[in-house]
C-alpha positions, 0 to 999 in steps of 0.5 A: 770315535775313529779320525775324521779325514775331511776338514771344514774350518767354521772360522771362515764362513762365520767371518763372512756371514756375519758381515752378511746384511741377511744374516741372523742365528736362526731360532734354538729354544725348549719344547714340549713334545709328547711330555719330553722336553726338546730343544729344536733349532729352528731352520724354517726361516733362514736367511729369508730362503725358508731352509737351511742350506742358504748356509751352505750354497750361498757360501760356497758361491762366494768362494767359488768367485773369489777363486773364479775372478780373482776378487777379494771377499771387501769387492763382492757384491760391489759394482767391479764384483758384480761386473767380473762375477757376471762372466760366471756361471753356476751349474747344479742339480737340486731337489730344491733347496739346495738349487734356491741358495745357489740362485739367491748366491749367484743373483747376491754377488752379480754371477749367473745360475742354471739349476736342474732339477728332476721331474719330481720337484714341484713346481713351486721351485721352479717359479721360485728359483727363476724369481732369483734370477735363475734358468731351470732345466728339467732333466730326468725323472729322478735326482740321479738323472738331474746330477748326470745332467748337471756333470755334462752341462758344466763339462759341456759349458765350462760352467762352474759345477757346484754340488752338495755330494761329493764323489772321488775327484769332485770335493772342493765345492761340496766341501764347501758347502758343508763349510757353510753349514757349520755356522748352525752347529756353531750357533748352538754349541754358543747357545749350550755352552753359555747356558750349560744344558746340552743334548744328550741325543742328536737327530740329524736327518739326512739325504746325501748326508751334507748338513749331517755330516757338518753337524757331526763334525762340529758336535765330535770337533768342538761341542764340550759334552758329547750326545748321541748322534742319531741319522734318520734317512727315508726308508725308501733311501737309507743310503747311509746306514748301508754304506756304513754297515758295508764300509763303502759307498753303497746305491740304493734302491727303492721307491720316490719317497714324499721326503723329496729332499732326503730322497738320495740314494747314493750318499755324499762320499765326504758325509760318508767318511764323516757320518761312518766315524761319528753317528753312533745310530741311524734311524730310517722313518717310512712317508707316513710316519713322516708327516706325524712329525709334520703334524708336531711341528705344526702344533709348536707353532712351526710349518715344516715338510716331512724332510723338514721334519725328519728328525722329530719324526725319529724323535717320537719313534724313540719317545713312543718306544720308550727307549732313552727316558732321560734324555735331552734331545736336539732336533733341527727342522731344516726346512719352511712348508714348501710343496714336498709332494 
């Protein structure tokens, strides 16, 4: 694999997560799907938020304040924290997982929160993310719309922007919100190296591409035994697979996908150079294909949504088309059943 440019260092969020009271590894165990054994690493309940960019997001706002007020990480979430923390404000646009890790972030350390979320985001995000304590404001009819909306406000308000795509001079706040991810590969490389069973296939689904490329990172950076690294994108989105086949960043188009929180056309610039030098595959899955990995997920006792479940969905396509009969495969279902329609 070429060099990977972008650096994340695991070494940082793992310090403070685990000095996080919320925090605990999320569920990695063997399941039987259509008779192959898969491992799936079960994101559904993290950290209390139902999906897992609470990694990322309330991570990233712990950073940001460190830089913003000048704190040390031992006074965050203190009462001078949260005095000085209260002076500051976080901007984003989301599909809504991303914008409910920022929220719980921002109401955990004292600072205020202002997410903006597209027309097509249901409702039940709303009425969750003011539960955090957050504004919400809803700007243009697609996730494209809600990041320009995002831009200006922070541009406008002096508010601190905190995305989770990049672009050419805008990297630091999503890099960190990858940093924060990297905490779920580090949970399963200790799972696999202590057992000694490890993947030979890696299903990574991806919207702007965040937590597949912290996966990638870490499996090509310090996982022992190398798997196949597969991307599945909606296939009303494959923004990815097409900046890689072109060799830069590409738009797409096409219709709203019922992946909501994979439904991104323009990919992360840091998860592209990432993705570009470490996917071996990408798979693109149409909606209704998607909701037969819903269905499989639910008969493994866990509820999942068809971005949650976007990899498995890739998963059974292989399986069906008989493609790698020996394999070992890892899945992550990234997210809870929440409204995705």
């Amino acid at each position: 694999m070429n060099k990977i440019d972008v650096t994340l260092d695991p070494a940082l969020p793992q310090q403070m997560l685990h000095a996080c009271p919320a925090y605990r590894p999320t569920p990695l165990a063997p399941h039987m799907v259509d008779g192959q054994e898969v491992w799936i690493k079960d994101e559904t309940d993290r950290m209390g938020l139902g999906a897992f960019k609470a990694m990322g997001g309330v991570y990233a706002v712990a950073q940001l304040l460190l830089h913003e007020t000048g704190l040390k990480q031992a006074d965050l979430g203190s009462d001078a924290g949260r005095a000085a923390a209260s002076d500051v404000t976080f901007v984003c646009a989301s599909a809504g997982n991303h914008g409910m890790a920022v929220a719980a972030g921002a109401q955990l350390f004292g600072a205020r929160c202002r997410i903006h979320l597209a027309e097509t985001v249901p409702e039940d995000f709303v009425q969750r993310l003011r539960a955090k304590g957050s504004e919400v404001v809803r700007s243009g009819a697609t996730y494209e719309d809600s990041i320009a909306a995002a831009i200006k406000d922070a541009e406008d308000s002096g508010a601190v922007h905190l995305a989770d795509g990049s672009w050419p001079g805008y990297t630091e706040p999503p890099r960190l919100v990858m940093e924060g991810y990297t905490v779920i590969a580090q949970e399963m490389r200790d799972t696999f190296a202590s057992s000694g069973q490890w993947p030979t296939h890696v299903y990574l689904q991806a919207g702007v591409g965040g937590l597949a490329g912290a996966m990638a990172y870490m499996i090509r950076t310090n996982w022992d035994v190398q798997p196949e690294i597969i991307v599945v994108e909606p296939d009303a989105a494959p923004c990815l697979q097409h900046s890689a086949e072109a060799g830069e960043i590409v738009t797409v188009e096409g219709p709203v996908s019922n992946m909501g929180r994979l439904d991104c056309k323009t990919p992360s610039m840091l998860a592209y150079d990432i993705l570009s030098k470490s996917a071996d595959r990408y798979i693109a899955i149409s909606d209704s294909a998607a909701l037969d990995g819903v269905a499989t997920a639910a008969t493994l006792g866990i509820a999942s949504t068809p971005s949650g479940a976007a990899g498995l969905t890739a998963l059974l396509q292989d399986i069906e088309a008989g493609i790698h009969p020996d394999m070992r495969p890892l899945v992550i279902l990234s997210e809870g059943a929440v409204a995705d329609a």
